[in-house]
C-alpha positions, 0 to 999 in steps of 0.5 A: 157332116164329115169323116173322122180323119185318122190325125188332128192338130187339135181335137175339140170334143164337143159341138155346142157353143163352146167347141163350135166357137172355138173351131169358128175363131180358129178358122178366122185365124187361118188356123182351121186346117187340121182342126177337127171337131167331134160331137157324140150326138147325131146334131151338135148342140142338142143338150143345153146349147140347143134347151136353153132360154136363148136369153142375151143378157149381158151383166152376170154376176161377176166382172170376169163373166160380165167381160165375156158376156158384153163381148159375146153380145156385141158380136151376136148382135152384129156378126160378120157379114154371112154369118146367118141369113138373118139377124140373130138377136132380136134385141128385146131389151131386158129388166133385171130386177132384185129385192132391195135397191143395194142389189140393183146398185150392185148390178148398175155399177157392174154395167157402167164399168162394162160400158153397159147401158142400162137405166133405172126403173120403178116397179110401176115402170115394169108393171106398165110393160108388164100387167101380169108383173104388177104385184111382183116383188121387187125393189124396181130394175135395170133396162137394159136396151140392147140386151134380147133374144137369140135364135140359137140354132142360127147362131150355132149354125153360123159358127159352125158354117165358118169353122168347115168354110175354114177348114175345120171338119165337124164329125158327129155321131161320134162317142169318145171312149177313151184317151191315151197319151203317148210321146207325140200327143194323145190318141182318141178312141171314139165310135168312128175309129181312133184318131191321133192329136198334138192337143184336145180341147175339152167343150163338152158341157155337162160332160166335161169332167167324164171326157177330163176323167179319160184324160186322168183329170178330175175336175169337180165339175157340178151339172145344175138342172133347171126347168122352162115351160111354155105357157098359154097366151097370158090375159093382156099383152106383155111388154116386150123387154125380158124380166129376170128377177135375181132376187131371193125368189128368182124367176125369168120371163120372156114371150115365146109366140102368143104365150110365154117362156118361164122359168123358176130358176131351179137348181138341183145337181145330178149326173150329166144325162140328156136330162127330161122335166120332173113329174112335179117340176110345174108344181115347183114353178107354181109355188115360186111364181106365187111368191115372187110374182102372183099375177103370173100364177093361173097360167096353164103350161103347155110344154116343159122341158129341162137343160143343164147348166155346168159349174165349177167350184168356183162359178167362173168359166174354165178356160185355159191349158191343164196344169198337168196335161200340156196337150189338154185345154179346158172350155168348160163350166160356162154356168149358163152364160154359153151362148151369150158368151160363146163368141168371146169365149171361142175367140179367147181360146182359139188365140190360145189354141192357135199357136200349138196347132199351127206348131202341129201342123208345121211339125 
């Protein structure tokens, strides 16, 4: 990757989705130059960008998430031309399932007022695509066509390719340690030397409230850790369109190969860390599948793994300039929807960004 230069329009701290799309809709804005992007680990994304369950689903459980995720969808699934070297979806479909037939209203209604086509199934529907969801209990699903599967470590490389095409540099192995403020901006001591800003943008995930904390910042930011496991090839051959059931006992369910991708949609907080699986976490999953879905159980896990999800008090996404600090802007607490989302979110901050380094840059 590149060098840390000594000065910066901006600073992005953070290399996953967030930080990368930002940087990729500022250089499209002709804004790249003198945008720098710093990533602590030696790869970017290699927490819950890269550990996710790659699903694209676009109906969230709020209308302000549902907007960011239908516009994020729609560019993943049809990006620039150049973007990737092959399609970044593979548009699977999906059934999202609930409890009782209020829930799926619920979620039917948020899908006509985003333009979201979807259409109603029966249990017996979900069961045909899906032998091992016979016994599942739910009252139907949604299925949503164009929802799918992203190759997320295509679509990061993508976004990041455009950023450097368009000037911005992309520095890793590059650990902030401290923040200090002065009357032209803010100085950014890091592990490859300091370098001077007019503006830092906050994208670092579960890390997000340590990197406000440097800045004199305290956001209550909350890192959820959730399980996925892989899993022997299942008895029978399962449908094609993911299953998430959002109901009591949630779960998700997609093919990964010849076997499964399966999660029991555990939450648990704990301090930001590259987080591992639990001793007892397939025990855990085993005990959610046999109430929620029984023809799941039996399945022998080959891998299991754990990724962070981040949250603010509120659930919704933080995206915008501080309150406090006028040369420090959140792209944070994306709760889960980061890489669905990641060309909206980039693209909403990248127009609020534009303005301060172009004033930079000129300055």
């Amino acid at each position: 990757m590149d060098e840390l230069p000594r000065a910066a329009s901006l600073v992005i701290v953070g290399g996953g989705f967030a930080g990368a799309a930002t940087a990729y809709h500022l250089a499209r804005a002709g804004a790249g130059d003198g945008v720098v992007v710093i990533e602590r680990e030696a790869i970017c994304g290699a927490h819950a960008s890269g550990k996710n369950a790659a699903l694209l689903r676009q109906i969230a459980d709020d209308d302000d998430t549902t907007a960011l995720t239908v516009r994020g969808a729609a560019f993943l699934r049809e990006p620039p031309a150049g973007f990737a070297p092959h399609a970044v979806v593979d548009r699977t479909g999906s059934i999202l399932c609930a409890d009782d037939a209020a829930a799926l209203d619920v979620l039917a209604a948020r899908a006509r007022l985003h333009d979201v086509a979807c259409e109603r199934v029966a249990a017996a529907d979900i069961a045909a695509r899906w032998p091992q969801l016979a016994t599942m209990r739910s009252a139907g699903g949604l299925l949503v066509r164009d929802d799918g599967v992203i190759d997320v470590g295509a679509a990061l490389a993508g976004y990041l390719a455009g950023a450097r095409a368009g000037g911005v540099r992309v520095v890793t192995r590059c650990e902030l340690h401290a923040i200090h403020a002065d009357r032209e901006g803010v100085r950014l001591d890091t592990a490859q030397g300091a370098i001077h800003a007019g503006a830092i943008a906050i994208a670092a995930g579960a890390w997000a409230g340590v990197v406000g904390a440097m800045a004199g910042r305290d956001e209550p930011f909350t890192a959820i850790k959730r399980h996925l496991f892989v899993t022997q090839p299942p008895a029978g051959a399962p449908g094609v369109p993911f299953v998430w059931h959002l109901g009591r006992d949630a779960f998700y369910v997609r093919r990964e190969g010849a076997g499964l991708l399966l999660s029991g949609c555990d939450s648990r907080a704990v301090p930001p860390a590259d987080v591992v699986a639990d001793d007892d976490a397939a025990d855990v999953l085993a005990e959610r599948i046999r109430r929620a879905a029984p023809g799941l159980v039996g399945l022998e896990v080959k891998r299991a793994w754990a990724c962070l999800r981040t949250f603010a008090p509120d659930h919704r996404m933080k995206i915008g300039w501080d309150a406090q600090r006028p040369w420090l802007y959140w792209i944070a607490a994306l709760a889960g929807h980061g890489a669905t989302a990641s060309s909206a979110v980039g693209e909403r901050a990248a127009r609020d960004l534009t303005t301060a380094v172009r004033r930079t840059t000129a300055a």
